[in-house]
N, C-alpha and C positions, 0 to 999 in steps of 0.2 A: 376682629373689630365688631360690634356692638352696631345690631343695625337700628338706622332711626327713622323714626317717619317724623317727616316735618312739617305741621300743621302749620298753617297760617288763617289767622279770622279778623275779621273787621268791626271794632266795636264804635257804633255811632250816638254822638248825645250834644244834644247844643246845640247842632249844627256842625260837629268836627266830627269828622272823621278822621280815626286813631288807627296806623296802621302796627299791630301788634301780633309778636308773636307765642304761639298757644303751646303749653306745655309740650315738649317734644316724648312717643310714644316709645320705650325700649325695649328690645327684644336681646334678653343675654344672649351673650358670644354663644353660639353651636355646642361650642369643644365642653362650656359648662353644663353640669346637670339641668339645671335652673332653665340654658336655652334648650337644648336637648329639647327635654319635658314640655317646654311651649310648643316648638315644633310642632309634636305629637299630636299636642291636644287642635294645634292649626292644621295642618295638614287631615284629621281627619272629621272636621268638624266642616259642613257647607258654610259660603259667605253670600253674600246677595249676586242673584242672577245663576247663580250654581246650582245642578241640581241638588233633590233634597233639602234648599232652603227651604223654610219656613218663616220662619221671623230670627228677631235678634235673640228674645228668650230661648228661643228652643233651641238655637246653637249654643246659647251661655249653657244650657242647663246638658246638651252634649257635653259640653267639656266636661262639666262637673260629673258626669257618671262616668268619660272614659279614666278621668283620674281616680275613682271608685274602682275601677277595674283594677287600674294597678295595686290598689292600696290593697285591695280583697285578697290579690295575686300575692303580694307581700306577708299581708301580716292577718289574715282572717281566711285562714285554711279550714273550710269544716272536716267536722269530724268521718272518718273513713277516707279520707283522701291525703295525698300528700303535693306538697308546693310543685316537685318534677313532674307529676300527671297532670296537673294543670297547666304549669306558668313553663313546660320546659327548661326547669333549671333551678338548684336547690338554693341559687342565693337570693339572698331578700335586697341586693343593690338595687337602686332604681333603674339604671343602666340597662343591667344582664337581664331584668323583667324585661324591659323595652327589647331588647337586640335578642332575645332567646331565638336560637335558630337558623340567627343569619338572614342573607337578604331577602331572601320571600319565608321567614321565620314567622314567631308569632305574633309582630306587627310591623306592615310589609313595608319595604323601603326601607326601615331604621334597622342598623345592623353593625357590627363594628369592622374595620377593618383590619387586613394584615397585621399592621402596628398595633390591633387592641383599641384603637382609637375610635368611638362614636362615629356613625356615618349616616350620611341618607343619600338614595337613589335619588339620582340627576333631575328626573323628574317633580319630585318633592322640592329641590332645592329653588325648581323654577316658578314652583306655584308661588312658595312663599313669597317670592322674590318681587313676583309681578302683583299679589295681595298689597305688601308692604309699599310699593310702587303707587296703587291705587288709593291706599289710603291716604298718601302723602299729598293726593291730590287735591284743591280745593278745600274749605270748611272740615273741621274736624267732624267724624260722621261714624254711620255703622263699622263699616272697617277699621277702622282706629280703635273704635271701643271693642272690639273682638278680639284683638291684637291684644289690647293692653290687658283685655279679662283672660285669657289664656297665659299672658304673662303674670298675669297677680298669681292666679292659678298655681302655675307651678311653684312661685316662690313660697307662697302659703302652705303648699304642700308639704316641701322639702324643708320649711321649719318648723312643719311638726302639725299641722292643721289641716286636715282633710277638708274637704267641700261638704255643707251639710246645707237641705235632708237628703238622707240617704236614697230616693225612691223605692227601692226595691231591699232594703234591708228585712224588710218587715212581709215580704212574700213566702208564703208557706203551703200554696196548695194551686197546681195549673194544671186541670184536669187531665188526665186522670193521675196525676203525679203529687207525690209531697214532696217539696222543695227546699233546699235550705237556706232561701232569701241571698242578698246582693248579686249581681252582678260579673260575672268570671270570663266573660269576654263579649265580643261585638263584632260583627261583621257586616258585609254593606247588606240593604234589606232587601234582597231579593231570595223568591223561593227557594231558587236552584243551589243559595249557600247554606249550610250549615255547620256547625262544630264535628256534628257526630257524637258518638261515648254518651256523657251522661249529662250533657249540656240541653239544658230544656228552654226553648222559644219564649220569653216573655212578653205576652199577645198585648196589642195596642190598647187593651182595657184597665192593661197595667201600667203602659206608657211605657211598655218595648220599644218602640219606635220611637229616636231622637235623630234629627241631623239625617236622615236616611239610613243611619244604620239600629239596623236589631241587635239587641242583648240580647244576652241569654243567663240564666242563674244554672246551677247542679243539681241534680234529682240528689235527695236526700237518702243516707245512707247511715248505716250502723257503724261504729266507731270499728268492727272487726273486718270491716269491708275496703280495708285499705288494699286495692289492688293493684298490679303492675303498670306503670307511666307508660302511656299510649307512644303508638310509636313515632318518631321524629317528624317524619314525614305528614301528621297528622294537622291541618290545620285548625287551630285553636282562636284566633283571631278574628284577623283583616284579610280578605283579597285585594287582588292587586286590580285598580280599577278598568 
């Protein structure tokens, strides 16, 4: 079932007050791609009072580079690398990007289960649960519009529309490194995480820093430099908070 937050506003003129109610916000069912994908982009983006808020833009514009990640992950493999050493997993389903790995895989909590079937740790389920909760609250507000822009998000995505600009498409040099521009994954920003291999820090001058977590792009490499997919156990992502 199709969760809803249910705005209610007060509109006043004349003297009357008009009790009406405000477009109601949707978050596709889980079990579809479309919610899946919003999830993702909710759960790992901060909301007001969270740490690593900021403002509303700089969570909007989280979103839009974690769905860059996956697109990168997808379908802009550079050259010398292959989709398994990055994204753990040779398919380009949106799904298998998200769940590669399983439950502390390469982005944590989302994972499929037994049956094959999309899942998220318990935890995740309850954030959303009590965001969606919040937003339902009172005057239609930040929360509702994060909701909703995570949800455009994915549907934009999965019909064929990436989020644009790119930030970091156009990155080619973080010293002392050549880079091969976008985005190949993100993890929460503290020093002690990193990808490891050949995933390189994209420092705050670049606006590495979104939502509280750091990206990272790939040091650039020769197309003969295809080397062996790191091992499973390597985290490529998200830590678990």
């Amino acid at each position: 079932m199709s969760v809803i937050v249910k705005v209610m506003c007060l509109f006043v003129g004349a003297g009357v007050v008009h009790g009406l109610a405000a477009p109601a916000v949707t978050l596709s069912p889980a079990a579809e791609s479309a919610g899946y994908v919003a999830r993702l982009l909710i759960n790992e983006t901060p909301f007001p009072g969270e740490r690593g808020y900021v403002s509303e833009e700089d969570s909007k514009a989280t979103m839009r580079a974690l769905v860059l990640v996956i697109d990168a992950r997808r379908d802009r493999i550079p050259s010398g690398y292959t989709r398994k050493e990055i994204a753990d997993t040779l398919s380009r389903d949106v799904l298998d990007i998200i769940t590669a790995g399983g439950f502390h895989g390469q982005m944590d909590g989302f994972y499929r289960d037994g049956k094959g079937r999309p899942a998220m740790a318990p935890r995740v389920i309850k954030r959303i649960d009590n965001l969606v909760r919040i937003a339902g609250e009172g005057d239609p507000g930040r929360f509702a519009r994060l909701l909703a822009y995570a949800q455009q998000l994915a549907d934009e995505y999965l019909a064929g529309t990436p989020p644009r600009p790119d930030l970091f498409e156009k990155i080619t040099h973080i010293p002392p490194k050549q880079v091969t521009g976008r985005a190949y994954g993100w993890m929460t920003d503290q020093d002690c995480y990193h990808p490891g291999g050949a995933f390189v820090r994209i420092p705050d001058r670049q606006r590495g820093r979104l939502g509280g977590n750091r990206f990272f792009t790939l040091e650039k490499r020769s197309s003969e430099a295809v080397r062996s997919p790191a091992p499973d156990s390597a985290p490529l992502v998200s830590v678990p908070n």
